[in-house]
N, C-alpha and C positions, 0 to 999 in steps of 0.2 A: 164686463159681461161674462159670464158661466155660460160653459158647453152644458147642453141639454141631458136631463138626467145626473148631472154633477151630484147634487143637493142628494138627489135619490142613495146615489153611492157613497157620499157621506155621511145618511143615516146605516144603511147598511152596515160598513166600514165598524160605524160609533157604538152599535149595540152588539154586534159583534164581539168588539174588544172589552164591552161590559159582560158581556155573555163566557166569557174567557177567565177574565179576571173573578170571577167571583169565583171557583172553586180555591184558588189563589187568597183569598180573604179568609174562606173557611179553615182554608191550613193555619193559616197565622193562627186560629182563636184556640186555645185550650178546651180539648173534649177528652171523653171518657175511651181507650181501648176496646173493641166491641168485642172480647172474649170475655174480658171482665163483664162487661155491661152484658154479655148474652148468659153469663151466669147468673150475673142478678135476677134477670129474665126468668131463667128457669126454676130458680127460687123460691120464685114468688108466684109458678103455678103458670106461668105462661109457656106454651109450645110454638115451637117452629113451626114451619109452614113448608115442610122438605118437599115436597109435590112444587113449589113456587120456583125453585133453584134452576137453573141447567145442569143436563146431565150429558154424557160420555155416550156413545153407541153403546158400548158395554153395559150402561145405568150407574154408572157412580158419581157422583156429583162431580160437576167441571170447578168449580169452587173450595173451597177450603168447608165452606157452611153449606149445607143443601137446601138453607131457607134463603140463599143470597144469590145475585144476578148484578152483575160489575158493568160498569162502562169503564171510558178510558180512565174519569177521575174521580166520578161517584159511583156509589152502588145502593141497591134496595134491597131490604131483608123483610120478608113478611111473618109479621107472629098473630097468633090466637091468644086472648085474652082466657080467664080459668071458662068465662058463658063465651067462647067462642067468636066473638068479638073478633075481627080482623085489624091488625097497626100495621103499617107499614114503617119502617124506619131505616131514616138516610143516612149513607156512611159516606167518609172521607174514605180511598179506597188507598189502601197501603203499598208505598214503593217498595220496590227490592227486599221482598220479605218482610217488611214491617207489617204489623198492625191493624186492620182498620182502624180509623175511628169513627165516634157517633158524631156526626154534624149537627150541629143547633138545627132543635126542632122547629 
């Protein structure tokens, strides 16, 4: 017999450590470096979305990109298409000075 609620905290617990792991997958996979990949971007007629970033008391971007907004393992970048079209695009967010990268869309 199970204490009550058990089952409950097992699912808890189980999607959790799915919820965990999966930024953990995205690292393993081979993606593009997003300085390269935001010049591509810019290449080809798409703009940043600097208004979308966080910024400092002072107004300077708290980020590296002023179109980017981190958590602890991902981050969001929002761009404008050449007609204005909003993407948003998911990054792998870079340790100790690294990189971001782009996460499988």
């Amino acid at each position: 017999m199970t204490a009550p609620g058990s089952k409950l905290i097992a699912a808890i617990v189980g999607i959790c450590g799915m919820g965990c792991l999966l930024p953990l997958v995205a690292l393993g996979q081979s993606s593009q470096g997003y300085s390269e990949y935001r010049q591509s971007l810019i290449a080809s007629g798409w703009k940043p979305n600097a208004g979308y970033g966080l910024k400092t008391a002072g107004g300077k971007s708290l980020y590296k990109f002023p179109e980017v907004v981190c958590g602890p393992t991902l981050c969001n970048a929002k761009w404008r298409d050449p007609q204005g079209r909003e993407k948003l695009i998911t990054l792998i967010r870079g340790q100790g000075g690294a990189d971001h990268r782009v996460a499988p869309q």
